[in-house]
N, C-alpha and C positions, 0 to 999 in steps of 0.2 A: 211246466216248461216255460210260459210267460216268466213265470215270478221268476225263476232263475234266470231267463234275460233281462229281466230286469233291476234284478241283483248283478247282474254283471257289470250292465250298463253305470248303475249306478258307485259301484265298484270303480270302475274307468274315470266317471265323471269327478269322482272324489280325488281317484290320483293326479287328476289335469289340474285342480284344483290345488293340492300339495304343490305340484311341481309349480307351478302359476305363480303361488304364493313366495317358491323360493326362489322363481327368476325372477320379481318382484325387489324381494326382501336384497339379492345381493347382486343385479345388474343392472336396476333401475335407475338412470340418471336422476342424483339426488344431492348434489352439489350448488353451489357458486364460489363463483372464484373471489376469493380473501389469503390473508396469512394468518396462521396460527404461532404463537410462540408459547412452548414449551420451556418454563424455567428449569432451572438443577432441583431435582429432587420434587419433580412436577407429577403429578398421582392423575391415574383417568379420570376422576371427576374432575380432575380443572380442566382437562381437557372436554372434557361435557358441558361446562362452561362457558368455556370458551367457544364451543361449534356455537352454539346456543344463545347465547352474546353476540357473537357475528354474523347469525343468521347463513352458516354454510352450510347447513342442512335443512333439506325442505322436510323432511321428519326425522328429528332427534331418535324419534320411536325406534323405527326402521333398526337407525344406526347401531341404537343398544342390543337390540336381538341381535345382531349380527355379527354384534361386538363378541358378544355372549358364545352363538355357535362357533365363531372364529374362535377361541380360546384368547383371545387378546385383552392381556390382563394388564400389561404396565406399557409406559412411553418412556422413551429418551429424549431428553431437555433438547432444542432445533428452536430450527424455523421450518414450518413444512408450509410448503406452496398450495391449496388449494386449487385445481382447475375447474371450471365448470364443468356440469353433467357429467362428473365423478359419479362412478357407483360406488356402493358400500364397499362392497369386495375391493376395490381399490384405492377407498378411501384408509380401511381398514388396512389394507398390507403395506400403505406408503409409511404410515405410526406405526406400525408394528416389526418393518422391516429398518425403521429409521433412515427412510428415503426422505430424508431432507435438501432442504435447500440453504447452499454454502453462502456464504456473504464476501461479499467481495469488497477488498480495501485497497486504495491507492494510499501508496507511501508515497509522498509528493515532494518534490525536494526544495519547496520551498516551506514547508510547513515548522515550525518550532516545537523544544520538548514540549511544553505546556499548551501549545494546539494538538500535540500529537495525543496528548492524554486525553485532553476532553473528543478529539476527534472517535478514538478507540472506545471511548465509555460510551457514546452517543449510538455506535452502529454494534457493538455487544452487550449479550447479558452484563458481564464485569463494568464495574463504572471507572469513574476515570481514578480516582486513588486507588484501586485495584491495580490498573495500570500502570503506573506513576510506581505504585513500590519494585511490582514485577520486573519491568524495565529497569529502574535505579539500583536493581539489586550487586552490590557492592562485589562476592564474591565473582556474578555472572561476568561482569564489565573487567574484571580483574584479571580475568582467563584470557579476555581477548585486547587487554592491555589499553582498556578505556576506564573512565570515569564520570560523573556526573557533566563534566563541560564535554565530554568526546561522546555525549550518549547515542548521538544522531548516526556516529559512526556501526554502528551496531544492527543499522536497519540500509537496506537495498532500495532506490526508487524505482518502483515497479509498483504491479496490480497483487496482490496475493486474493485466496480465495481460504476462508475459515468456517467452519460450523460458527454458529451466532453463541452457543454456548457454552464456548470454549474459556479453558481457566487461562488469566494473563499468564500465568507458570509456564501453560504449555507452550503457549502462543511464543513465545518469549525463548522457552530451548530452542523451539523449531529454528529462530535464528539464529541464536550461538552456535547452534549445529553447521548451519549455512557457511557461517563465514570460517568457523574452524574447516570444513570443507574445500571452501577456496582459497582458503591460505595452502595452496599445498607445498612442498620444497621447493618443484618450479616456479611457483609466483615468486616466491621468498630471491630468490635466484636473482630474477630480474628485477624485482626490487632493491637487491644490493646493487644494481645495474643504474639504478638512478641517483645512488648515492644520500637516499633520503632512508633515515633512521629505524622505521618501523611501518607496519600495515596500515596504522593511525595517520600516519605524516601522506601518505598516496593516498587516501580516503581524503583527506583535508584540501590536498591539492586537488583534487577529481572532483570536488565538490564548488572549489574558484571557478576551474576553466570551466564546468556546464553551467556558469552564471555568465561564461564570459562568449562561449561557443554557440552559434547557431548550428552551425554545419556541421556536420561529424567528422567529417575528414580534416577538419583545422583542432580535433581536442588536441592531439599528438603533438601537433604545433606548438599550439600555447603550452601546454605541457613542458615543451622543450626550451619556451622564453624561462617561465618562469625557475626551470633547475638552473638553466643559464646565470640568472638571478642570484638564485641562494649561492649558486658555486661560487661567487665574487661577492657576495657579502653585500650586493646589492637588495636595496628593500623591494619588496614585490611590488608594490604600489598598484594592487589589484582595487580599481576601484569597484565592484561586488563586495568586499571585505568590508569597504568603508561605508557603502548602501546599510551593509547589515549593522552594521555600527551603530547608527541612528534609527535602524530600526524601519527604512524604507527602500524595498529594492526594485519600485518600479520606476524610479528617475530617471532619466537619462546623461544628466550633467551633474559632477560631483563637486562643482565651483562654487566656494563659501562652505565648505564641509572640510575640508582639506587636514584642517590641526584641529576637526573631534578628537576628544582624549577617552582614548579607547583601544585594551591590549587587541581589537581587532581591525584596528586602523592602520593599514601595512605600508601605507606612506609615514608615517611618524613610528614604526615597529617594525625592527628587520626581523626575517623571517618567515618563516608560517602563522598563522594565528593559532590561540591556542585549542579553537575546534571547529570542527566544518561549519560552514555558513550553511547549511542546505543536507536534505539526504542527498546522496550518489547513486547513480548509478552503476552498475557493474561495467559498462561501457566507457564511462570516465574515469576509473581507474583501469581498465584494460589501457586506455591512453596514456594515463600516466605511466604506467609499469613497459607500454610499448613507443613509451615517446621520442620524438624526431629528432635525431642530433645536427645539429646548425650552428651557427653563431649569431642568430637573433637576438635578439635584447627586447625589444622594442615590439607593439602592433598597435594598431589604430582601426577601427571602422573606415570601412569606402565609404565615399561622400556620395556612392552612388543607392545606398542603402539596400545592396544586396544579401547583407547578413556575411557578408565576409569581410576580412581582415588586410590591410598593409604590412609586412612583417619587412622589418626593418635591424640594421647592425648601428646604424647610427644614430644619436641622437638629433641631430639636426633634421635628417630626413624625416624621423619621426612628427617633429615639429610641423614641418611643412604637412604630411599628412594629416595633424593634428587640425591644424588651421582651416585647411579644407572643410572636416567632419563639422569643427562649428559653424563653418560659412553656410553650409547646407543647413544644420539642424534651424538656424537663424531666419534663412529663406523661407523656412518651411515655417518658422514660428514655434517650433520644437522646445520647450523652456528644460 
């Protein structure tokens, strides 16, 4: 009778023991917090590697048995976020489940093609020639009636959010898609409402007036000088246009730049330029496609530097306002 209590006990003590072992093996905080990056066509030893290399596992051991019981045989290319005092079992189903973590991109509208490329290769797998052809791709930009000088048009200034190992191909429909999206017959509608040629020409403008706008309730506004403009064959004389020109748009005064020779110099070049100075916003062409009808011509800066505008029909008043805006910039020592 001993022995078989004894056998029993021992029996018991063995399965505490299993069970121990596996609450151990797959709920034991066994983490630290790192990133792991997962390339295309990434195999589990580099990812065995990589834990290993980073020090996000306080036993590798652990991980592989558990890798093992769990059946988790392959990974999908990411970024997956590591939190601390992860257990296996959770380390293991975020790789396996491809609970990664997305990358987040700001399209900045002040950024250029050639910062945009090196921008995109820097924060994804694909590097920047990756980019650079995906974007330029001839047929894509041809659909939505751009080209290499209109490429800017083709992207929204906003935040997007992408897996880290995403192909520029994809990355790149997702926005053809977008914009063939919001071109719908209504836009097109009121776009014939403004008298400007194409989706490109309201992108082009949308991208002037958010260099020219602080306030959002004045894009409309400016919006409505500058159609005022082309309707009479007047030059836009956006000076934004001519910032970009030279290649500086944090200035404040465009005196002694005046006659740069440059098709984006809209004091010496009627018209629109031949492509947006900046990505747009979807909010800067909603203004332009919903813009103000008046008889403006003219705006200047308050000299009270509230970020808003004098909007004016006459030239001379503008003057006067004009006069003002430098007597302050002057006082202030503003160059």
């Amino acid at each position: 009778m001993i022995l078989k209590y004894k056998g029993l006990i021992g029996a018991c003590a063995f399965i505490l023991i299993i069970f121990g072992a596996i609450h151990w093996l797959f709920n034991t905080n066994n983490t630290c917090k790192s990133d792991i990056y997962i390339k295309s066509n990434g195999t589990i030893d580099q990812l065995l590697d990589q834990l290993e290399a980073t020090k996000s596992v306080h036993s590798l051991f652990s991980f592989k048995v558990a890798k093992y019981l769990m059946g988790f045989e392959s990974v999908k290319a990411g970024k997956y976020s590591i939190s601390e005092g992860m257990s296996n079992r959770e380390l293991i189903n975020m790789f396996k489940y491809n609970h990664q973590k997305l990358i987040d991109f700001r399209f900045g509208n002040s950024i250029l093609p050639h910062e945009l490329y090196g921008a995109l290769g820097r924060k994804f797998e694909a590097d920047s020639s990756e980019f650079k052809q995906a974007i330029l791709n001839k047929t894509q930009l041809e659909a939505l009636g751009l080209d290499s000088t209109t490429v800017l048009a083709l992207f929204w200034a906003d935040t997007y959010y992408f897996p880290w190992a995403i192909s520029p191909e994809k990355m790149i429909r997702f926005f053809v898609n977008e914009k063939q999206i919001y071109w719908s017959p209504e836009k097109f509608n009121m776009l014939t409402q403004t008298g400007l040629k194409s989706a490109k020409d309201a992108y082009i403008l949308a991208s002037i007036i958010e260099k020219e706008a602080v306030k959002t309730e004045e894009l409309p506004i400016m919006a409505g000088v500058y159609l005022n403009r082309l309707n009479i064959d007047m030059p836009l004389q956006a000076d934004p246009t001519l910032k970009y020109a030279i290649g500086n748009t944090s200035m404040r005064r465009v005196t002694g730049i005046l006659n740069t020779e440059s098709p984006y110099n809209t004091y010496n070049h009627k018209g629109l330029p031949p492509g947006p100075i900046g990505i747009a916003s979807k909010k800067g062409v909603e203004a332009v496609l919903n813009f103000k009808q008046h008889q403006f011509l003219y705006f200047c800066a308050k000299d009270d530097f509230s970020n808003t505008h004098y909007f004016t029909k006459s030239y001379a008043e503008h003057i006067k306002n004009a006069r003002k805006y430098r007597a302050a910039l002057d006082a202030r020592g503003i160059k």
